[in-house]
C-alpha positions as a Markdown table, in Angstrom:
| # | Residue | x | y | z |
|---|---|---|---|---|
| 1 | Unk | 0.0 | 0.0 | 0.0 |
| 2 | Unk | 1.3 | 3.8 | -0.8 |
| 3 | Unk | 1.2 | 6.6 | 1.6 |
| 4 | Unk | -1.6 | 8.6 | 1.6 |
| 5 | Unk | 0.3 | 11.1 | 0.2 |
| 6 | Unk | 1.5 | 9.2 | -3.1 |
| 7 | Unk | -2.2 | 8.1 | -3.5 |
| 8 | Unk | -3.5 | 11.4 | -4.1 |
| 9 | Unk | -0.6 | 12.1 | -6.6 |
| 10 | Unk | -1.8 | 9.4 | -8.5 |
| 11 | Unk | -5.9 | 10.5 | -8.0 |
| 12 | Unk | -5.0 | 13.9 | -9.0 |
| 13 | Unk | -3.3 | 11.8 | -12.5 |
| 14 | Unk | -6.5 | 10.7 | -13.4 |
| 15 | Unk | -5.4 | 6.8 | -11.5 |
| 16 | Unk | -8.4 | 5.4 | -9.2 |
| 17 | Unk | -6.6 | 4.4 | -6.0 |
| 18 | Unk | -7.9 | 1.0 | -4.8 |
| 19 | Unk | -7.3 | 1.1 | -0.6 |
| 20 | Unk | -5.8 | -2.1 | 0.8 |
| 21 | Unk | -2.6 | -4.3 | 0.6 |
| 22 | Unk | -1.5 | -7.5 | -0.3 |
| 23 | Unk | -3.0 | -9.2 | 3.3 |
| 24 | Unk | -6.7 | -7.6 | 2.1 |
| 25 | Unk | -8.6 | -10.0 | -0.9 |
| 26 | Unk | -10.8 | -8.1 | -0.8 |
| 27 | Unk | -9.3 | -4.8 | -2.1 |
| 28 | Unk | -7.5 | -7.5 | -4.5 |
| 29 | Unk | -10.5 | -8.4 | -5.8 |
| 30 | Unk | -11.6 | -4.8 | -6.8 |
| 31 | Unk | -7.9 | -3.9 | -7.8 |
| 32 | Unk | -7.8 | -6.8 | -10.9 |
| 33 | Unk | -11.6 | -6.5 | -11.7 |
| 34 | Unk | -12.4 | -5.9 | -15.6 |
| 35 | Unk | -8.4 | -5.5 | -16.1 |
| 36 | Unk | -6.9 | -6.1 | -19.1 |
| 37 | Unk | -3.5 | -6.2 | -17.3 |
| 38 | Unk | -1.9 | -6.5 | -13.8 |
| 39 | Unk | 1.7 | -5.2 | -13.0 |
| 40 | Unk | 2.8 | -6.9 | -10.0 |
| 41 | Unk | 5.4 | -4.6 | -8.4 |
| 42 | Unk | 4.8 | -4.5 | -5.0 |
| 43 | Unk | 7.6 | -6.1 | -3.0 |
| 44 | Unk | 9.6 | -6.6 | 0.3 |
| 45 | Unk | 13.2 | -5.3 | -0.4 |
| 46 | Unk | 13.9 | -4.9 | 3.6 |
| 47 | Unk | 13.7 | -7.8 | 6.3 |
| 48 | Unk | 15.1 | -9.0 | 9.4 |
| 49 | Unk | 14.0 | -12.7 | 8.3 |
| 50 | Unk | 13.4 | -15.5 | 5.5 |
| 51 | Unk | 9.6 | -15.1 | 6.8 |
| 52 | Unk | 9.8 | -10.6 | 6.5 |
| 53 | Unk | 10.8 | -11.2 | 2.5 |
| 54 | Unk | 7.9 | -14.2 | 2.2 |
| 55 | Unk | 4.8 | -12.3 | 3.6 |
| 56 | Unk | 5.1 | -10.3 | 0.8 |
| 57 | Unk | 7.1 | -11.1 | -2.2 |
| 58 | Unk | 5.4 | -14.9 | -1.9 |
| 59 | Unk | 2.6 | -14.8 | -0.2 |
| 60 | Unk | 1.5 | -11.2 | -1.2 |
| 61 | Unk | 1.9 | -12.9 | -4.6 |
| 62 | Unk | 0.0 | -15.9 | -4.1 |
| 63 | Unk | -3.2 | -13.7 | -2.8 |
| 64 | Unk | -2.9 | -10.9 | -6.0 |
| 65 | Unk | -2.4 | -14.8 | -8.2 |
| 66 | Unk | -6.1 | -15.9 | -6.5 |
| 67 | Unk | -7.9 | -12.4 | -7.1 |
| 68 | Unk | -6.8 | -12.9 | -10.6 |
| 69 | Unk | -7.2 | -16.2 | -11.0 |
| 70 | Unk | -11.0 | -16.2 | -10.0 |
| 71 | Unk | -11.7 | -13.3 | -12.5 |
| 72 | Unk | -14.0 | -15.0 | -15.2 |
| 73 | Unk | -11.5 | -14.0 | -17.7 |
| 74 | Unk | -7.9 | -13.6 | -16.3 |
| 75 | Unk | -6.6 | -10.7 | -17.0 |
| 76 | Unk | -2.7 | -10.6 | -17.9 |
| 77 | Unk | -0.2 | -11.0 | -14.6 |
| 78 | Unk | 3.3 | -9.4 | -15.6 |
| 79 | Unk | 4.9 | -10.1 | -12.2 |
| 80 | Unk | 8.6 | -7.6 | -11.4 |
| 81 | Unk | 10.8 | -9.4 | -10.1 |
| 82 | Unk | 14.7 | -9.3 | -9.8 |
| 83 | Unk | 18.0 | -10.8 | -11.5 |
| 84 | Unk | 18.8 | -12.2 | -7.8 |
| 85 | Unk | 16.0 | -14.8 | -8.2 |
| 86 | Unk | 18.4 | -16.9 | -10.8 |
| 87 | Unk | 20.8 | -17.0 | -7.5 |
| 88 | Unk | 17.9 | -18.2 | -5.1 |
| 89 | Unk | 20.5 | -19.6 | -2.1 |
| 90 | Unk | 22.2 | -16.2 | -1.7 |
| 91 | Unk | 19.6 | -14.4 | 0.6 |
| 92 | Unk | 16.4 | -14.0 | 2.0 |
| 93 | Unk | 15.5 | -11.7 | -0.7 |
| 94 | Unk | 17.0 | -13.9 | -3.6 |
| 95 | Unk | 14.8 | -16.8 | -2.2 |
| 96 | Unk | 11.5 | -15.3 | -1.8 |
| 97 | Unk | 11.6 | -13.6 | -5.2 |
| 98 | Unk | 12.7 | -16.9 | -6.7 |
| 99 | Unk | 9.2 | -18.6 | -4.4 |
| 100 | Unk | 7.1 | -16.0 | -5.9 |
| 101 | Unk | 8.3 | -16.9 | -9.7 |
| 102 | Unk | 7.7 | -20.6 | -9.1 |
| 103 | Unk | 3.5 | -19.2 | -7.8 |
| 104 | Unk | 2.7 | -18.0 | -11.3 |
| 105 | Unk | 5.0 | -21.2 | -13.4 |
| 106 | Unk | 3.0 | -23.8 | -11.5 |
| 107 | Unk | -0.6 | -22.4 | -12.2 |
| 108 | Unk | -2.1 | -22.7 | -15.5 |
| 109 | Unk | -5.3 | -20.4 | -15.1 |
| 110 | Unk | -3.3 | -16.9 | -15.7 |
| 111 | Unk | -1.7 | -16.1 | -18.4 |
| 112 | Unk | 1.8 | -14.7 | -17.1 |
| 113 | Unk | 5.2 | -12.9 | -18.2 |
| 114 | Unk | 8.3 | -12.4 | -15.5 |
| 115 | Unk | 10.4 | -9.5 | -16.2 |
| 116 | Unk | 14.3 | -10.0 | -14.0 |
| 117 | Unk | 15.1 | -6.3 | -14.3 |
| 118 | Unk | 18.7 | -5.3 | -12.4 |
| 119 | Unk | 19.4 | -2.4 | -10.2 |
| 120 | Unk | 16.7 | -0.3 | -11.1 |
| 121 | Unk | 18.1 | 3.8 | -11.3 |
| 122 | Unk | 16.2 | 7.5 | -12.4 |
| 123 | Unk | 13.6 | 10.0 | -11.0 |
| 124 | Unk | 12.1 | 8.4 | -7.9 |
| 125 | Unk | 14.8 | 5.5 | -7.3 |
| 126 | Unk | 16.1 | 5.7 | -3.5 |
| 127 | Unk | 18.0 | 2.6 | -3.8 |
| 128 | Unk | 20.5 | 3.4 | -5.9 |
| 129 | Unk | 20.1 | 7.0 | -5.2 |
| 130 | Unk | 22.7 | 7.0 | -2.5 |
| 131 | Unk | 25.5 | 5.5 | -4.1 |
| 132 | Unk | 25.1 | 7.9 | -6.9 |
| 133 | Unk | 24.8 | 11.1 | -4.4 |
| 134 | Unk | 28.4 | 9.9 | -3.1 |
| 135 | Unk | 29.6 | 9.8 | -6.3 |
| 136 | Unk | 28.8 | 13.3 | -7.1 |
| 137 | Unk | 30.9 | 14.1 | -4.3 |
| 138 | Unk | 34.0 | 12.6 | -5.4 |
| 139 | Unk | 33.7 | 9.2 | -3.7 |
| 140 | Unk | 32.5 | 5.5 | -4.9 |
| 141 | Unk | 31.9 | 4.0 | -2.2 |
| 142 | Unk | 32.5 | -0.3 | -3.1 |
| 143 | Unk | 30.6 | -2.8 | -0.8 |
| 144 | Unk | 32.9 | -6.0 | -2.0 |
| 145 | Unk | 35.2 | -6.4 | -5.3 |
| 146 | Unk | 36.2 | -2.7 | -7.3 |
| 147 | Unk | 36.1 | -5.8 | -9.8 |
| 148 | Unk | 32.5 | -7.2 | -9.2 |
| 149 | Unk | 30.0 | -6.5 | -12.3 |
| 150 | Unk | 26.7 | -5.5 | -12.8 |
| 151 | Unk | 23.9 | -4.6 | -14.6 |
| 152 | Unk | 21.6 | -1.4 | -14.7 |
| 153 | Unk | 18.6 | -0.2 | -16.4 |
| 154 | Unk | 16.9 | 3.0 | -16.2 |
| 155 | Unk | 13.4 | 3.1 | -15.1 |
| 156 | Unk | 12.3 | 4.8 | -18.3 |
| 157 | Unk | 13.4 | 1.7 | -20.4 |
| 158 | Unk | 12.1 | -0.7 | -17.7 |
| 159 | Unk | 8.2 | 1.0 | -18.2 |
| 160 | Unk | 9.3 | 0.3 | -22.1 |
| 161 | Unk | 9.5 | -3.4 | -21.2 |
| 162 | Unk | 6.6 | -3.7 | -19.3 |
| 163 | Unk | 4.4 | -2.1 | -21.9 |
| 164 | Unk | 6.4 | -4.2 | -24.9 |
| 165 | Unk | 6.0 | -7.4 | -22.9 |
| 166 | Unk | 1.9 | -6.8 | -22.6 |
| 167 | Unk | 1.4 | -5.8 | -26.0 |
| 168 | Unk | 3.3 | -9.2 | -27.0 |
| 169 | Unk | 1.9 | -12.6 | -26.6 |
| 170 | Unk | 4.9 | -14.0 | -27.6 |
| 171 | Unk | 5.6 | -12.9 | -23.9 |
| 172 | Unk | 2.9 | -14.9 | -22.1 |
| 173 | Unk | 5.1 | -17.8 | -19.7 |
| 174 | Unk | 8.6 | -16.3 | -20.3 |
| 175 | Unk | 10.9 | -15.1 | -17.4 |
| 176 | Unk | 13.1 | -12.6 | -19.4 |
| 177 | Unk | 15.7 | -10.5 | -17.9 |
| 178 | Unk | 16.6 | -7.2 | -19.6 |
| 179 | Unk | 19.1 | -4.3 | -19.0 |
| 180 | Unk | 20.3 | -1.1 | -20.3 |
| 181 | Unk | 22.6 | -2.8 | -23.0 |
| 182 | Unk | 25.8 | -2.1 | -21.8 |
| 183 | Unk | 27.4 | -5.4 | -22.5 |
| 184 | Unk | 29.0 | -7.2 | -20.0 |
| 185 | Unk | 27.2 | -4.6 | -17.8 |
| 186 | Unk | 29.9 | -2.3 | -15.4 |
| 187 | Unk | 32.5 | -2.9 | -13.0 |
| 188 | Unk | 33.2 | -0.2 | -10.1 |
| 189 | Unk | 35.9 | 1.2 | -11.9 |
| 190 | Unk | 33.5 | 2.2 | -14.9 |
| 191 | Unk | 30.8 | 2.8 | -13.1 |
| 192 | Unk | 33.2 | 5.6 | -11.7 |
| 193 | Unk | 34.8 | 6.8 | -14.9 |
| 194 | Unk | 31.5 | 7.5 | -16.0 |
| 195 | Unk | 30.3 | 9.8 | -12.9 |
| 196 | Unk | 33.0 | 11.1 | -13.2 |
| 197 | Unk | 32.2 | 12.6 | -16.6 |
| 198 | Unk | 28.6 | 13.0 | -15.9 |
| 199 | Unk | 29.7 | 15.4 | -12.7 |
| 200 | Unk | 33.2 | 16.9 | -14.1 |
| 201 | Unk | 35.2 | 15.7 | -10.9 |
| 202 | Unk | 37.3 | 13.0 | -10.1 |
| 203 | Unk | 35.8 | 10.0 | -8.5 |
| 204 | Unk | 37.8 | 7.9 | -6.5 |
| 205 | Unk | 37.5 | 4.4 | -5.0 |
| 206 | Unk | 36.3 | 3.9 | -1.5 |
| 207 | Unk | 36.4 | -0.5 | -0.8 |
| 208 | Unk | 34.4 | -0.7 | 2.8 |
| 209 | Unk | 36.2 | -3.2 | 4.6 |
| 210 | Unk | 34.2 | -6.3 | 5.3 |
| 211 | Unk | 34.7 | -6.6 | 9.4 |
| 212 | Unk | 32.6 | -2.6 | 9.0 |
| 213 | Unk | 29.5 | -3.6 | 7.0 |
| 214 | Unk | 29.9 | -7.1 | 8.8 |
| 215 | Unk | 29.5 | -4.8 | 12.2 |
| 216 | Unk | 26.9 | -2.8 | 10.8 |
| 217 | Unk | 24.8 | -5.5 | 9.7 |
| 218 | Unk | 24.9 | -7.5 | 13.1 |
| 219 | Unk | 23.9 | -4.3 | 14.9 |
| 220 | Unk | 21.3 | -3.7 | 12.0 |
| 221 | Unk | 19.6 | -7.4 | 12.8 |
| 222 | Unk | 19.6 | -6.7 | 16.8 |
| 223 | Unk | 18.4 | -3.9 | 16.7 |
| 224 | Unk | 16.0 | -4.6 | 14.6 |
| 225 | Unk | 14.5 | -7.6 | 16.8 |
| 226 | Unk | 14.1 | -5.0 | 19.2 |
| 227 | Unk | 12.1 | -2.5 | 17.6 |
| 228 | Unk | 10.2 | -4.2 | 15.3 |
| 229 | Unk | 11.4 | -2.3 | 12.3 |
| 230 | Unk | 12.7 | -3.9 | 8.8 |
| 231 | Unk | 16.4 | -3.1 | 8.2 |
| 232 | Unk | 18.2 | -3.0 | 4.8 |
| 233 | Unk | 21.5 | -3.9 | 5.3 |
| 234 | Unk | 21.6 | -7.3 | 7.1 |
| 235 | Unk | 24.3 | -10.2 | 6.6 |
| 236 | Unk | 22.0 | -11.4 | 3.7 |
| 237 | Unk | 22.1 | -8.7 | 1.7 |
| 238 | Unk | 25.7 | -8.4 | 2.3 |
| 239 | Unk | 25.7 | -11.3 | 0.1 |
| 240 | Unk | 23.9 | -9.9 | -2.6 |
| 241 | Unk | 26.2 | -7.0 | -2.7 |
| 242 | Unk | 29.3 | -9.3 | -2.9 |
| 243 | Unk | 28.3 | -10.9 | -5.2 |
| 244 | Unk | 30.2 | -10.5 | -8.4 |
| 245 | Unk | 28.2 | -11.3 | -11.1 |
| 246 | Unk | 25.3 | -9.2 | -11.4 |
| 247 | Unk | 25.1 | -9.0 | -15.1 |
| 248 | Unk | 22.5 | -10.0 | -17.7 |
| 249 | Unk | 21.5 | -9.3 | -21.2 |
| 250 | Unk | 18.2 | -8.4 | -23.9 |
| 251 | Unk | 18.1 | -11.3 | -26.0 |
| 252 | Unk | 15.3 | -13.1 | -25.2 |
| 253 | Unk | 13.3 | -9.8 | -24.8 |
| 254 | Unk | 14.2 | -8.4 | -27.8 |
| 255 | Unk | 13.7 | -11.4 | -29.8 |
| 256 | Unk | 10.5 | -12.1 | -28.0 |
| 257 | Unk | 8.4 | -8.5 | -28.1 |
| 258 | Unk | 11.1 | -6.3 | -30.6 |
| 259 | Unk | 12.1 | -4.4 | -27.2 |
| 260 | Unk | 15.3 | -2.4 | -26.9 |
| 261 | Unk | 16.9 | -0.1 | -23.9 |
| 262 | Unk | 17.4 | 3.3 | -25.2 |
| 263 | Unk | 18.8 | 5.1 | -22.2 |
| 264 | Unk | 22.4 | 4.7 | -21.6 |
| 265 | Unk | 23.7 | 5.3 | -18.1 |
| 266 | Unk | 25.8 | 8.6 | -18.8 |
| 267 | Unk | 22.3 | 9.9 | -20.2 |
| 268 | Unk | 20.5 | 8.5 | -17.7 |
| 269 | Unk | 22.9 | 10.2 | -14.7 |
| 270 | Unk | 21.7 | 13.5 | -16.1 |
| 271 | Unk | 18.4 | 12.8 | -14.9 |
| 272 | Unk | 19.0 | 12.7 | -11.2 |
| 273 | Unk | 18.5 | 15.3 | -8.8 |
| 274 | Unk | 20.0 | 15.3 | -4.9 |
């Protein structure tokens, strides 16, 4: 569910906020009614637990599945989901996004498209937002390996996708993952060069030593089964961001629905705002 606040930014846009969340069948019910198309993007990116990422990004899914399912003629489910769910052991996260894939592949009633987008960037992004702010200041701050590659897409290109994949039926019971075309994606080092251009400065590297964001995450997790809240940084998603192989590629989008990224990053820098 959206604050309040983002709600009536989409009512004053002409959208008809439905009031409810994944937990509530009954809002689902009125969300997918007479839809042509559902966009499944809700999600849990923050957790203390392999049960915080399930309640939504697997069971969430399996209650917005059932509203659609029992629609007399199932509309289209185009589920968002991530590149970690091809790496399902590394993390809570990774796991529950992989659970929720497996919810639509084993059903047969809805007809349904997976999109594996990576780090998601632009107008609106707070994940990747930070990283990018340091940068502008002259630092890259560098989680594991300066070496380590990934993937990006700009959010621009990913609504492209979505719309591409609905219009296609080529796309119904394909999991396709898609970037922004930079082949072999980016290590730290470019990812740097290329702030550094976008904001005329040098960027240096900045490695966090492990035994730091090891410390952080431990006090992240206690703290957190104090107070009830849902941290980001845990020892799990240390994982993720160790990982060094966070890249993927368009074929199988392009060849399925004729789809290609248009936004390369250096553009794509220009569009933030700190």
């Amino acid at each position: 569910m959206r604050k309040s606040a983002r709600a009536n930014g989409l009512a004053s846009a002409g959208v008809d906020p439905v009031v409810g969340d994944l937990d509530n069948s009954a809002a689902l019910a009125t969300l997918v009614a007479d839809c042509d198309a559902v966009i499944h993007a809700a999600g849990a990116v923050r957790g203390n637990s392999q049960a915080d990422f399930d309640r939504v990004n697997v069971s969430g899914t399996a209650g917005l599945l059932q509203a659609v399912a029992a629609q007399s003629a199932p509309p289209r489910l185009l589920l968002l989901s991530s590149i970690v769910a091809r790496e399902p052991g590394l993390s809570w996260y990774s796991h529950s996004k992989r659970k929720g894939e497996k919810l639509l592949e084993e059903q047969h009633a809805v007809p349904w498209t997976i999109l594996r987008p990576p780090a998601v960037y632009g107008p609106g992004d707070k994940e990747m937002l930070p990283i990018f702010r340091w940068m502008q200041r002259g630092v890259a701050l560098v989680p594991g390996s300066p070496e380590a590659r990934n993937s990006l897409i700009h959010v621009s290109d990913l609504v492209d996708a979505i719309a591409s994949c609905l219009r296609s039926d080529a796309a119904i019971g394909q999991i396709m993952p898609l970037c922004d075309g930079r082949e072999n994606g980016y290590s730290w080092h470019e990812l740097a060069s290329i702030a550094s251009e976008r904001w005329s400065r040098h960027v240096r590297m900045a490695t966090i030593p492990h035994w730091l964001l090891d410390a952080v995450a431990i006090a992240n997790s206690r703290i957190a089964r104090v107070t009830g809240t849902a941290p980001m940084l845990t020892q799990s998603k240390l994982r993720e961001l160790r990982h060094e192989d966070w890249v993927t590629e368009n074929g199988a989008i392009t060849s399925t629905t004729g789809w290609t990224p248009r936004v390369e990053l250096l553009q794509g820098l220009q569009d933030l705002t700190f």
